[in-house]
MILO-972167 format. One line per 8 residues: their letters; for each residue x negated, y negated, z negated of C-alpha. Coordinates in steps of 0.001 Angstrom, whole numbers, plus 524288, in hexadecimal, padded with zeros to 5 digits. Layout:
BEGIN
A) X/Y/Z  ...
***
This chain:
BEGIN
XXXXXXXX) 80000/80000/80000  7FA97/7F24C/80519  7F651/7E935/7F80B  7FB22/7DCBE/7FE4F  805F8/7DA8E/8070B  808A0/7D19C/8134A  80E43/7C4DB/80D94  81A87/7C1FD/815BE
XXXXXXXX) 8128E/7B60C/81960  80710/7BA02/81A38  802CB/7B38B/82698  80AF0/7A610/823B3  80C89/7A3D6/81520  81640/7989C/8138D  81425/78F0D/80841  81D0E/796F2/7FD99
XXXXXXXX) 81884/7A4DD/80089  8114E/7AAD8/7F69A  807E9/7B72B/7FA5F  809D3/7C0AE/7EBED  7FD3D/7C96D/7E6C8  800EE/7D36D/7EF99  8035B/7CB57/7FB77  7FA24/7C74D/805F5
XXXXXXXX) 7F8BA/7BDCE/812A5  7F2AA/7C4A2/81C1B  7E239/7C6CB/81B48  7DD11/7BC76/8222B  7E673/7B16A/8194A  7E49F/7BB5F/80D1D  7D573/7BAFE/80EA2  7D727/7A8F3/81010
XXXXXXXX) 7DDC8/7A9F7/8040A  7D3CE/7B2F4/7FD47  7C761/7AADD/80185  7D158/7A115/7FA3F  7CF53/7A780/7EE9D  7BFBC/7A858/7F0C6  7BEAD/79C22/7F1CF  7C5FD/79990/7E62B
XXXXXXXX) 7BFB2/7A2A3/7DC80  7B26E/79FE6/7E16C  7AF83/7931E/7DC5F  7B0DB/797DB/7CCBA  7ABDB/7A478/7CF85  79C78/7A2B3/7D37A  79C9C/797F4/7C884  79D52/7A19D/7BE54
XXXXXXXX) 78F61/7A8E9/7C3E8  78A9A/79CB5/7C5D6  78C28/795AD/7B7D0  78845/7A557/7B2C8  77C49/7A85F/7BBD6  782BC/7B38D/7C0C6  78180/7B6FF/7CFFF  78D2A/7B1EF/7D702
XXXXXXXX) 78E38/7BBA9/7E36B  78F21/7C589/7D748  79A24/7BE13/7D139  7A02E/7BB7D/7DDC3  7A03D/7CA07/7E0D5  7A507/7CEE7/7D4AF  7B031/7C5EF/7D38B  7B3A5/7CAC7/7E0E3
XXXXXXXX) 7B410/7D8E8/7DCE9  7BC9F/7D3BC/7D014  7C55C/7CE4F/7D899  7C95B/7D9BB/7E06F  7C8C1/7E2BC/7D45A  7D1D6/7D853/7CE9F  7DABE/7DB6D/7D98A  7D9C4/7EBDB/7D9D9
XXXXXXXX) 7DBC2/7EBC7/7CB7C  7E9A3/7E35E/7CBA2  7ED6F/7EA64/7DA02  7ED6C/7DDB7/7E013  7F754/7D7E9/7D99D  7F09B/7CCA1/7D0ED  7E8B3/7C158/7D9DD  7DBDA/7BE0A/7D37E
XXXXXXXX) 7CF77/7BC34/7D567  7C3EC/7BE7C/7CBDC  7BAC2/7B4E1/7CABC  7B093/7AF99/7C0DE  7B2ED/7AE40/7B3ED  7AEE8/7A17F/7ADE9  7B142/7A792/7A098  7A480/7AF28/7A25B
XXXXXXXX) 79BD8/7A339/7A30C  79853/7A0C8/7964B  79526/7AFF4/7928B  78F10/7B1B1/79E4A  78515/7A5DC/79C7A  784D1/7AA58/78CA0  78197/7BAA0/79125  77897/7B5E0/79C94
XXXXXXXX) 76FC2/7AB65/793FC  76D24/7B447/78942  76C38/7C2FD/78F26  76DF3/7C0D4/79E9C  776E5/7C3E9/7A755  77837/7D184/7A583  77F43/7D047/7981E  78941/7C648/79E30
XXXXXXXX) 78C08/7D12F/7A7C7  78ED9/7D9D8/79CEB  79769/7CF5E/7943D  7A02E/7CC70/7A2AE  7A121/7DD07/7A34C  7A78C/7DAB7/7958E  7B13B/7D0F8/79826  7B2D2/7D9E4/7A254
XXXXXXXX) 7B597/7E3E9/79C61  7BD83/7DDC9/7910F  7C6C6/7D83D/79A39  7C9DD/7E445/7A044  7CCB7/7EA10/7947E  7D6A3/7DECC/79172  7DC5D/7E122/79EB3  7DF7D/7EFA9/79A33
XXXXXXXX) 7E5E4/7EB4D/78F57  7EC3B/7E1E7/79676  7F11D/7EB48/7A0F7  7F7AE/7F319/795BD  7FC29/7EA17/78AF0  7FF21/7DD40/790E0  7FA65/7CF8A/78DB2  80089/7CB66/78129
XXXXXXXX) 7F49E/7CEFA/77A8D  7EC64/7C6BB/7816D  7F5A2/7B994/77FB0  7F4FD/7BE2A/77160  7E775/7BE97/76F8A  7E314/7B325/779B3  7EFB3/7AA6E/777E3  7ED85/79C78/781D5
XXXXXXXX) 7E5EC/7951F/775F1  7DC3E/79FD1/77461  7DB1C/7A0AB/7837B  7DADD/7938E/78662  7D09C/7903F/77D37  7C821/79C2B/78184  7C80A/796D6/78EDC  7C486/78ACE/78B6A
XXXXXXXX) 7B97E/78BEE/782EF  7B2F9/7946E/78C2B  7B415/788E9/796DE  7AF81/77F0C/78BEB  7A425/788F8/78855  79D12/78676/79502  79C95/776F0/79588  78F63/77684/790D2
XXXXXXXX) 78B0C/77F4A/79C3F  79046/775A6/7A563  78AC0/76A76/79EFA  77D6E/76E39/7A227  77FF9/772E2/7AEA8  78780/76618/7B245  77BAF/75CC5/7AC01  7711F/765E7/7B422
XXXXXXXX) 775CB/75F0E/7C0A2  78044/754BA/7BD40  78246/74C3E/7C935  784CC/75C18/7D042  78C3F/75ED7/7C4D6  794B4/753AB/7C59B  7972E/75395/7D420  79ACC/7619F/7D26B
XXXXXXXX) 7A502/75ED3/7C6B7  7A991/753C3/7CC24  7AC57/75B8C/7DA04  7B443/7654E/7D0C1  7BCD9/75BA4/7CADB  7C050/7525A/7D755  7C2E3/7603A/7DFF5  7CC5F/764FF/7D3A1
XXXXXXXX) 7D55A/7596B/7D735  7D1DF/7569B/7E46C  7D494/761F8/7ED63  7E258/76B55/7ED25  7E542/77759/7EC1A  7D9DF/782B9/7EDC7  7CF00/777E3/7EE9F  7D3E0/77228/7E1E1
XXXXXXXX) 7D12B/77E48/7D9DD  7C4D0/77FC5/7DF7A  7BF07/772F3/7DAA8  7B44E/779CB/7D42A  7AFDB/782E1/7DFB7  7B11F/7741C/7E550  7A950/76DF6/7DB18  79E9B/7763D/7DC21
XXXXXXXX) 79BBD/7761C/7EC31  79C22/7652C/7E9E7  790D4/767F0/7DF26  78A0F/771C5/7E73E  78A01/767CB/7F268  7845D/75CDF/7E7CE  77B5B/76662/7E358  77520/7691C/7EF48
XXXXXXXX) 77580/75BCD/7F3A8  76DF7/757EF/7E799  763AC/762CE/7E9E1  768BF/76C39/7DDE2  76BC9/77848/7E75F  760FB/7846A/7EA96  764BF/78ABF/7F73D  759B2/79437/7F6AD
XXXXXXXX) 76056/79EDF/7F14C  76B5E/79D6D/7F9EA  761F2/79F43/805D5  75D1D/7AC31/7FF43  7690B/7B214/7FD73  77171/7BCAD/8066E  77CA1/7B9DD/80B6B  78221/7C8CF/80935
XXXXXXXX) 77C08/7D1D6/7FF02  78166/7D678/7EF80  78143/7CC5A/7E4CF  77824/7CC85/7D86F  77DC2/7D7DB/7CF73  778C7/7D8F2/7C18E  77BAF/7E29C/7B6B6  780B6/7DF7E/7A9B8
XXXXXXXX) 779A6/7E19B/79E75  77B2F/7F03B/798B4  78107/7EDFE/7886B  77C0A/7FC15/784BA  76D0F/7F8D8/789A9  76DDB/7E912/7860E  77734/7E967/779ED  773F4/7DBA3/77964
XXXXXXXX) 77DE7/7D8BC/785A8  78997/7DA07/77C91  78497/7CC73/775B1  78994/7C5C0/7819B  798A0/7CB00/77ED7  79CC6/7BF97/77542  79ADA/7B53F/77FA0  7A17C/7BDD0/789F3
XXXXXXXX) 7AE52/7C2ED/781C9  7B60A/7B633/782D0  7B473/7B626/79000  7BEC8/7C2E3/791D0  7C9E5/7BB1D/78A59  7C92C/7B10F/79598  7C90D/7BB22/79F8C  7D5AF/7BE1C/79A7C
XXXXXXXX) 7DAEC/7B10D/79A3C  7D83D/7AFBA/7A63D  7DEB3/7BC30/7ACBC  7E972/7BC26/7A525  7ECAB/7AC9A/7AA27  7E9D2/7AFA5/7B809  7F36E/7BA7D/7B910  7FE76/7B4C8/7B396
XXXXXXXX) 7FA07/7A9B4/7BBEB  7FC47/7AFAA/7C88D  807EA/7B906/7C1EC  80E73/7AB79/7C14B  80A41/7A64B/7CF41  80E68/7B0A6/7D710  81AD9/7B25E/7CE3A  817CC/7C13C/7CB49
XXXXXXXX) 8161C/7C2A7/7BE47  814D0/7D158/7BE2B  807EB/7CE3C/7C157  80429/7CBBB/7B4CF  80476/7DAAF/7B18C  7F6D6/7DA50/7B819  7EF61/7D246/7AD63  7EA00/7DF63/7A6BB
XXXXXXXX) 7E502/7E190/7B524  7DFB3/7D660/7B82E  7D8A9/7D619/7ABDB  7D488/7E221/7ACA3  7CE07/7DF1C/7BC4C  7C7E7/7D1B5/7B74B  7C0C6/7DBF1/7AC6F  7BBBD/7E418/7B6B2
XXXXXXXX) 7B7BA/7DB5E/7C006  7B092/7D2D7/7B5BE  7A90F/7DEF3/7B1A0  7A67C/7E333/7BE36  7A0F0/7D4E9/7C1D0  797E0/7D4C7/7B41E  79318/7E3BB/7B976  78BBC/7DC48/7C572
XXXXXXXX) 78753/7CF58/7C148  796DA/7C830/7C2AF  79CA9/7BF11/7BA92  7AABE/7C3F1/7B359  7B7CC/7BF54/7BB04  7C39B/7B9D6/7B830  7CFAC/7B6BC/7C04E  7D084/7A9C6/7C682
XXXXXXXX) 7D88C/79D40/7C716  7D306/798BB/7D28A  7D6AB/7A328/7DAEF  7E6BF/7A1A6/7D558  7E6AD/79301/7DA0C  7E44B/798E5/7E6FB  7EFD9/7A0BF/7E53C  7F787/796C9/7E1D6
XXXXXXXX) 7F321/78E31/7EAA4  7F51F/79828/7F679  800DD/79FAB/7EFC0  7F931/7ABDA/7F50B  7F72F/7B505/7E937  7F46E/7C15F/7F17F  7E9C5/7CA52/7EAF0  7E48A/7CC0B/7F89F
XXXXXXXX) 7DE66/7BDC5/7F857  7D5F6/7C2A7/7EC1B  7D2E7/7CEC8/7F42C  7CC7C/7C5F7/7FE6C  7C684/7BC20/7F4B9  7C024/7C8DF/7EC98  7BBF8/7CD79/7F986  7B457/7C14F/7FC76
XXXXXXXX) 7B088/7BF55/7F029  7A870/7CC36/7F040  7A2F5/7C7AA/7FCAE  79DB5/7BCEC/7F87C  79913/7C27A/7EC5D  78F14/7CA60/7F79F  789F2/7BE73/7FBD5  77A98/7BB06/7F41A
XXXXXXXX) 77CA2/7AEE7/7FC3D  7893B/7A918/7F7CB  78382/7AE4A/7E90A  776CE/7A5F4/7EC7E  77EC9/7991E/7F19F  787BE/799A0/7E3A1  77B8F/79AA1/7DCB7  77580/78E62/7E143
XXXXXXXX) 78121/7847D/7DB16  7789F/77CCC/7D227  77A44/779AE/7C2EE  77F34/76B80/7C540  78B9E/77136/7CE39  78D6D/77D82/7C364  78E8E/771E1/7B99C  7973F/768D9/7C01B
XXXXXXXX) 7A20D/776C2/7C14C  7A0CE/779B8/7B554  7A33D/76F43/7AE7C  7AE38/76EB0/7B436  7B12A/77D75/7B2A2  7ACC9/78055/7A4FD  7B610/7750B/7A2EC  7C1C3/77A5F/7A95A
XXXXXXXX) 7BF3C/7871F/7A2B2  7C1D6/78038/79599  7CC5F/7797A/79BE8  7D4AE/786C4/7A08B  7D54C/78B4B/791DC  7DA97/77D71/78E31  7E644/78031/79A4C  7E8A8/78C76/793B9
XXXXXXXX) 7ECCF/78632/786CC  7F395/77B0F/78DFF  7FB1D/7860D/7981C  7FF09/78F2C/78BA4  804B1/782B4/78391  7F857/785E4/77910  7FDA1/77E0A/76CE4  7F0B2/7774F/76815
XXXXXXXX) 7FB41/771BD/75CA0  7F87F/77F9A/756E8  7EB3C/781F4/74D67  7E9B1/78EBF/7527D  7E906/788CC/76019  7E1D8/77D4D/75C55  7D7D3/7840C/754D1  7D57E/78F74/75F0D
XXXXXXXX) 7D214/78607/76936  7C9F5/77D7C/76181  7C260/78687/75A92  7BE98/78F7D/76773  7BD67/7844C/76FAF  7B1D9/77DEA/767A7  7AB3B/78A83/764AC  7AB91/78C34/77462
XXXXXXXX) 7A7FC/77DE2/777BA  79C25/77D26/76DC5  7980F/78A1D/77123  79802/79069/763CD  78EC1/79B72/76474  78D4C/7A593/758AB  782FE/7AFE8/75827  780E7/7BAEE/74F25
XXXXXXXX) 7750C/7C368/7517C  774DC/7C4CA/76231  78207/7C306/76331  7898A/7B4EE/76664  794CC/7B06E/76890  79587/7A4A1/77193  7A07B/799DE/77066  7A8BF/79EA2/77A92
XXXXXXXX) 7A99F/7ABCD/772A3  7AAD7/7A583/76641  7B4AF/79C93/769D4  7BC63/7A723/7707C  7BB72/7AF2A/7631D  7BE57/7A1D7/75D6C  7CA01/7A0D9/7657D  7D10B/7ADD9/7631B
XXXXXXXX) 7CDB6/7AE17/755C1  7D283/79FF6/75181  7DD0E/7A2A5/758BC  7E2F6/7AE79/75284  7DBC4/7AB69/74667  7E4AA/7A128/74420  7F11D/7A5A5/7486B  7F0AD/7AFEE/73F9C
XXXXXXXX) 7EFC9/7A60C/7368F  7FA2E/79D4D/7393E  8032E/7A760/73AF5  80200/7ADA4/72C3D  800CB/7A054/72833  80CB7/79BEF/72FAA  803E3/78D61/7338B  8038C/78F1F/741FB
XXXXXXXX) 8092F/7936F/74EAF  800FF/79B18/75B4E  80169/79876/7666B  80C3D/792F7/76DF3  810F7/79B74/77875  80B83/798C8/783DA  81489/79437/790D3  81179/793B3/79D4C
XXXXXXXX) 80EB1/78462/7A188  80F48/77E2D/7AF08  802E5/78124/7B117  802B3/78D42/7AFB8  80CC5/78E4E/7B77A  805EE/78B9D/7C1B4  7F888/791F9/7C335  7F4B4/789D2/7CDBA
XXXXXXXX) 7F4DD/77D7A/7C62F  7EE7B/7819B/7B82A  7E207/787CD/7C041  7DD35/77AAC/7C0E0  7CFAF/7795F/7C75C  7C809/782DE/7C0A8  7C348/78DF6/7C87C  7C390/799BE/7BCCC
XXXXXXXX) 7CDB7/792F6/7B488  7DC42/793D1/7B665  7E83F/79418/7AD0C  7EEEC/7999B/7A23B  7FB72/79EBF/7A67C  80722/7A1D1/79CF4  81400/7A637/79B98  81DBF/7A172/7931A
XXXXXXXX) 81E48/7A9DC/7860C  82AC2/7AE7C/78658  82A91/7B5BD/79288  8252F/7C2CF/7920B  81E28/7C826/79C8A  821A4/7D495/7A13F  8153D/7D885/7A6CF  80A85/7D86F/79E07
XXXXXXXX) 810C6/7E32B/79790  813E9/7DB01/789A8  81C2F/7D1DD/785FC  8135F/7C46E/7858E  815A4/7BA0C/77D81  80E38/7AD3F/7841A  80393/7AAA8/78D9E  7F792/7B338/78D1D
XXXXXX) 7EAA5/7AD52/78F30  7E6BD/7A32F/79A0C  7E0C1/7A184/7A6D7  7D596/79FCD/7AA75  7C748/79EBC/7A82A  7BD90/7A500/7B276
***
């Protein structure tokens, strides 16, 4: 039985035709719309090697391969692609500074892992659990701080070159506002060719390496480090665990996301799934030398932009995505962007990080009246800002891992509290706003974040297998 069938339009889509998950144009408009996509997902995706020191053609490649094993594991029925996550760039710098780049490998294989393993239980018991444990304040403010977290690194990359850096952020923010549609959401992809140009018109770019390179020929793979012959490697784990609770977030937003866009909300009986594939593909990327994945916003304002949501698009964009991945010389060319552009992005996209987990309070109605909400966001916010760092023997716990713990703990902690006491209230329930209505409008510009997405709390949903009470966690970090 065919995967995709023949829209009825397929050869002359009219304005208000919609092409479903299982629909397609036919191959030669399907494969437009998937170098769409590319396009799209590109721009966020070889920042993440970049800003890490990890080889992009590998990155490039693996989030290819994630992308179509996205796709076999939920039949085709959920459009995504798997890009970069930005929520690995703080570990990742942490693991690679101290014991190389073999035990970040191994921390992404553990997210990896981890996440899977949430998927399962997912798949069987539903999501309740997970808006119970990460309720919007918790999820909001573990977004955030890990934006927030990275400022200083963009600080000194932005004062290393600052006129590049400026013309580069400065591109970024006029494009955001300037340009419509597609070109509007890919104001940093934007951003950064203006402060390549700059760069190389100042004299900041080495082509040498470009020259040197292949145009066809396998990426750079590297091992992880092994934990039974380096026991050492597991000292890395603190700095990476947080990062698996915004991999969550994230998935768990963008399918209700596109549940609500294409008005099929049976769709969200493939969260468990689609966890479960963003697991495997992030371990399978950390096995070669990749960076973990996450699903990405980008890629839905496409959709809604080209009311196209066929899961044949993401075939084509994984497709070319691997192929590219094969190319040393495209690898070499992404390698040569210069620390004055990198700094111009990012601080603009550490920023807008920080600023997602802010939407996600402000899109679940987060009552900051309420102690318990006031003091869970203060206290893990500073801890993640100042970059509180604890150590006891080899082992340390960086701030975005102790303001996570800080986070969950105060949190609960406290509501415990209030409740035998009878002094305070949780959370409110969360409802869904206009924004989140409307996935197309609370993206915003950033090219890994997206939105929290919520139902009102007194409508079960029939297909997560529980009976929910409120919004589960939000959308999304990269």
């Amino acid at each position: 039985m065919a995967i995709w069938t023949l829209h009825s339009s397929a050869k002359h889509l009219g304005p208000d035709d919609v092409v479903g998950p299982r629909e397609r144009l036919t191959w030669p408009r399907t494969i437009g719309i998937g170098a769409q996509h590319v396009v799209a997902m590109f721009g966020a995706t070889f920042l993440v090697p970049v800003l890490t020191g990890f080889p992009p053609s590998t990155t490039l490649l693996f989030s290819g391969v994630g992308t179509l094993l996205f796709l076999i594991i939920t039949q085709g029925k959920l459009p995504s692609y798997l890009g970069s996550s930005f929520a690995f760039i703080a570990p990742i710098g942490a693991a690679t500074a101290t014991q190389g780049m073999g035990s970040a490998l191994f921390g992404i294989i553990t997210i990896g892992l981890l996440l899977a393993v949430i998927g399962v239980i997912v798949h069987a018991a539903g999501t309740r659990w997970l808006d119970v444990v990460m309720p919007p304040v918790v999820a909001g403010t573990i977004v955030a701080l890990i934006g927030f977290n990275l400022a200083p690194a963009a600080g000194t990359n932005f004062v290393a070159a600052p006129v590049t850096a400026a013309v580069t952020l400065f591109a970024v923010i006029i494009s955001a506002v300037l340009f419509r549609g597609l070109l509007g959401r890919l104001s940093i992809f934007i951003g950064v060719i203006v402060g390549y140009v700059t760069a190389v018109v100042r004299g900041e770019v080495d082509f040498s390496s470009i020259e040197r390179a292949a145009w066809i020929g396998l990426p750079d793979f590297t091992a992880p480090t092994n934990p039974i012959t380096n026991p050492q490697v597991l000292l890395v784990l603190p700095a990476f665990l947080p990062v698996v609770l915004a991999l969550v977030a994230e998935n768990v937003g963008h399918i209700r996301g596109v549940a609500q866009m294409v008005e099929d909300p049976s769709l969200n009986k493939l969260t468990g799934r689609a966890l479960i594939a963003d697991g495997l593909a992030t371990m399978f990327a950390g096995s070669g030398g990749g960076s973990g994945t996450t699903t990405y916003g980008e890629n839905i304002g496409v959709m809604a932009a080209t009311r196209v949501y066929s899961t044949a698009a993401y075939l084509v964009a994984g497709v070319v995505a691997v192929v590219l991945g094969l190319s040393p010389k495209i690898g070499a060319v992404i390698n040569t962007i210069p620390t004055g552009v990198l700094g111009g992005v990012t601080v603009a996209l550490y920023g807008l990080i920080g600023i997602i987990g802010i939407k996600i309070w402000m899109e679940n109605n987060v009552d900051f009246r309420s102690p318990v909400n006031q003091f869970t966001a203060a206290t893990a916010l500073i801890i993640g800002i100042a970059d509180v760092t604890l150590a006891r023997g080899n082992v340390s716990f960086g701030g975005i891992a102790l303001g996570t713990i800080a986070a969950l703990v105060v949190y609960h902690l406290m509501n415990v509290i209030a409740k035998v006491r009878g002094t305070g209230t949780t959370d409110p329930v969360p409802v869904a706003t206009p924004d989140a209505a409307d996935p197309s409008r609370s993206e915003g510009i950033a090219p890994e974040p997206g939105a929290v997405l919520s139902r009102p709390a007194d409508h079960d949903d029939p297909y997560d297998g529980v009976d929910d009470a409120g919004a589960g966690p939000g959308r999304d970090l990269r």
